[in-house]
N, C-alpha and C positions, 0 to 999 in steps of 0.2 A: 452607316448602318447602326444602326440601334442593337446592344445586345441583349438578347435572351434572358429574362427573369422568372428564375424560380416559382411556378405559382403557388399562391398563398389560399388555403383554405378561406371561404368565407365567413368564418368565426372566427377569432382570434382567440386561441385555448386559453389563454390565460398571461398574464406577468409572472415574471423570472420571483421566484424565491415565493411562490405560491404554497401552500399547504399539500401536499400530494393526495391525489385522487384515486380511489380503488375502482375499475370496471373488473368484467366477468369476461376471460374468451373460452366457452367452449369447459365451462368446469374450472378453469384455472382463475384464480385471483390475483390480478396482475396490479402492482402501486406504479402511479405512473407519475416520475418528478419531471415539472419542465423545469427549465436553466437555461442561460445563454451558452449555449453550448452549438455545432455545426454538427455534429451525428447523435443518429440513437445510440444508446449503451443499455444492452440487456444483461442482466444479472441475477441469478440464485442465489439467495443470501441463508446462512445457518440462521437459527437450528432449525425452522419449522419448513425451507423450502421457500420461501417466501420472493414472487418473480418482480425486479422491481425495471421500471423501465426510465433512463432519464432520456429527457427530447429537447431538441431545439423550441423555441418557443412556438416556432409556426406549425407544428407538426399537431394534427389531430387526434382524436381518439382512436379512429378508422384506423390510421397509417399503424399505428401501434396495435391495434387488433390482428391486421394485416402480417404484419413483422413477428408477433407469439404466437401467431398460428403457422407459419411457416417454420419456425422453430420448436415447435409442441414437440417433439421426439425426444432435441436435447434437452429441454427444459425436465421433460419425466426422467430421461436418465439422474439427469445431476440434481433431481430431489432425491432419485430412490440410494444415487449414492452417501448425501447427506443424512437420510433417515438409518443408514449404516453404521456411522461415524460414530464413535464412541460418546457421551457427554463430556461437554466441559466443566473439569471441578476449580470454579474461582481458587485463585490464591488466598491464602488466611497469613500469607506470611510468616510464620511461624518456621521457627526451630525445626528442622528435618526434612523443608521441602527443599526439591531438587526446582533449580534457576538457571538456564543457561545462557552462556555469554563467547563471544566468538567460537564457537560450534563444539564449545566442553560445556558436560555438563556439572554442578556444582551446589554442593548441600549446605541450605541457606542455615546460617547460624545468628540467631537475633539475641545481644547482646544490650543489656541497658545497663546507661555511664551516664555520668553525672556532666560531660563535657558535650561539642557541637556532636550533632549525628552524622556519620560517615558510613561512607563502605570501603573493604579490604579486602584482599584479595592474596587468598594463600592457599592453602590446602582445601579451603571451601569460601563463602561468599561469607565476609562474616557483615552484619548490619548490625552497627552501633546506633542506640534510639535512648531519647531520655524515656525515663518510667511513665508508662500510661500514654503511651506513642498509640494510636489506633493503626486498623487495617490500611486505609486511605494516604497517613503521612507516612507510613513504615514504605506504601508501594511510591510514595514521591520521592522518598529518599531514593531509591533504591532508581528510581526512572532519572531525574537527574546523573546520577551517576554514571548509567548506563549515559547519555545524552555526552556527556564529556567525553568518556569513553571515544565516543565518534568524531568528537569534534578535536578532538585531539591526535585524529589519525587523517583525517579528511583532508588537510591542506596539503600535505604533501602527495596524496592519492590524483586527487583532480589535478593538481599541478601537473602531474608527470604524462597522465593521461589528457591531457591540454595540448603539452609539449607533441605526444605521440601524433593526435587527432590533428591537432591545427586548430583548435578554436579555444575560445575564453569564454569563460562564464563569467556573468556581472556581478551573479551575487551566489550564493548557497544556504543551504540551510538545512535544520533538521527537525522531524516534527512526528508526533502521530498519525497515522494516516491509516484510516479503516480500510480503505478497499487498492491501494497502492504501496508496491514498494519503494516508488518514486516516481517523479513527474519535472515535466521541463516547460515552459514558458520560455515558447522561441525569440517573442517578440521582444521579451527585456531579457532574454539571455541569463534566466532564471533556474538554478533547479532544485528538487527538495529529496531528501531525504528519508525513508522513513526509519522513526527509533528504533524498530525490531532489529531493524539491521543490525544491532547492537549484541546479539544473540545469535547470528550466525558467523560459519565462519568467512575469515578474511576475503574469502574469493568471491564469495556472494556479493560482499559489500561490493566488490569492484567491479562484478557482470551489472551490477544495479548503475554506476557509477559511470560503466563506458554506453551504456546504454543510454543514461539521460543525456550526454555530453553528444553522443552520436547524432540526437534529436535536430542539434544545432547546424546539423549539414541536411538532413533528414524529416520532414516532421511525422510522417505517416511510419506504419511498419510493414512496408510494400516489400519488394524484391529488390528496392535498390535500399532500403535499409537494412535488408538481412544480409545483403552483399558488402556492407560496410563490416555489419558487424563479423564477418564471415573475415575479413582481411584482419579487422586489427583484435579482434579476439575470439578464433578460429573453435575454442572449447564451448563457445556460449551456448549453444543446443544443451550438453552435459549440466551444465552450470545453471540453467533455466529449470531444468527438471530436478536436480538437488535444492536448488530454492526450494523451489515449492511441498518437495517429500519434505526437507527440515521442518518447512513449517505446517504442513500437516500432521508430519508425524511425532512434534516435541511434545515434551511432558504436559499433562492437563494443567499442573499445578506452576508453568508459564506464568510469569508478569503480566501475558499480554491476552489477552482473552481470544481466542483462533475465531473468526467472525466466519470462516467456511465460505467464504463468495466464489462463484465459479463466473466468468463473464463470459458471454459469446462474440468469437470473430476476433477480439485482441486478448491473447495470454501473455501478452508483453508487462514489463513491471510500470510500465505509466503511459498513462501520456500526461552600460548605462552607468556610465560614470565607473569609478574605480571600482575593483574586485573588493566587495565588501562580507561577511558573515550575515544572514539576518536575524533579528531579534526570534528568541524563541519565544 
């Protein structure tokens, strides 16, 4: 017997890494990215509301008209929530703003010195920058540091929680990442980190942590995911809602610019030789 194939639209939308396209459903203005990707992913993105939709590549127009019209209700909530939200005021870096770094918060002090640029860490965040340091290298200095920060706690975190789980990861890593607090790549036994993480506290880093590692027995976030996570870190419900308050409700003047994405159907933080680090 022959198995069952997916049918494929008689257009083919478009190649993976195409320019994203704007249609209209019904008043809404929806950008639609294809990617090699297996599901749609619908998204609210800050400040303006703005509905983006990524698809697999075989996926039509229709199907995605289809999909934000059936979802129109949530899509209006979570603009009229975003049109709420207070503005973001970028960082200037500067002397007096508040920075924070595992769930304290800490008044940034910008110091120029004739030696290499660093951060310190005492009664506030202090940042050493040679004279005439801009906004851009003052917030590199400053993300670097945050970046060690993790990477300096990270080996023994996943280790233990390895130990706990039963499984190994191939590699790890830490990085920016706009619309995730982390993500796992089952197939190379992959997972990533995002640098915010750097700014909450310790417990968050590790709900994000058991969650990518969990991925590895799990790849979906079905009921027999939530029941893993339910056995080996029975707080994660609490822990999932404190994420996301911390990082909605931290200071404007954040490192990290709060991008406001609300996604539908997963509020989850994401989706080969020796254990290795990856390059950042």
């Amino acid at each position: 017997m022959t198995a069952s194939r997916r049918p494929r639209p008689d257009r083919r939308p478009g190649p993976a890494g195409a320019p994203p396209i704007a249609i209209d459903v019904g008043g809404l203005r929806v950008e639609i990215v294809r990617k090699a990707i297996r599901h749609l992913h619908l998204r609210v993105l800050a400040p303006a509301g703005l509905v983006r939709v990524s698809t697999p590549l075989w996926v039509d127009d229709d199907a995605v008209r289809r999909m934000v019209g059936a979802k129109r209700d949530w899509i209006r909530r979570q603009q009229a929530r975003l049109a709420d939200r207070p503005p973001v005021v970028p960082a200037q870096m500067l002397s007096g703003e508040h920075h924070d770094f595992r769930g304290r918060r800490y008044r940034l002090q910008v110091i120029e010195t004739g030696g290499a640029p660093r951060v310190q860490l005492g009664a506030g965040l202090e940042l050493y920058v040679r004279t005439g340091t801009g906004i851009e290298q003052r917030a590199a200095i400053l993300h670097e540091w945050y970046r060690r920060q993790l990477q300096a706690v990270l080996p023994d975190l996943i280790a233990r929680w390895e130990a706990a789980i039963g499984v190994r990861v191939a590699a790890w890593g830490v990085k920016r990442m706009r619309t995730r607090w982390g993500s796992c790549n089952v197939v190379a036994r992959r997972i990533w980190l995002n640098l915010e993480l750097a700014r909450h506290p310790p417990e968050h880093l590790e709900y994000v942590v058991v969650h990518e590692l969990l991925h590895l027995l799990e790849a979906g976030h079905g009921a027999r995911f939530k029941a893993l996570m339910d056995v080996h870190l029975p707080s994660w419900r609490t822990l999932r809602r404190d994420l996301r308050r911390f990082g909605s409700e931290s200071h404007p003047q954040s490192m990290f610019e709060r991008r406001g994405e609300v996604q539908a159907g997963d509020p989850e933080p994401g989706s080969t030789r020796r254990r290795r680090r990856m390059p950042e």
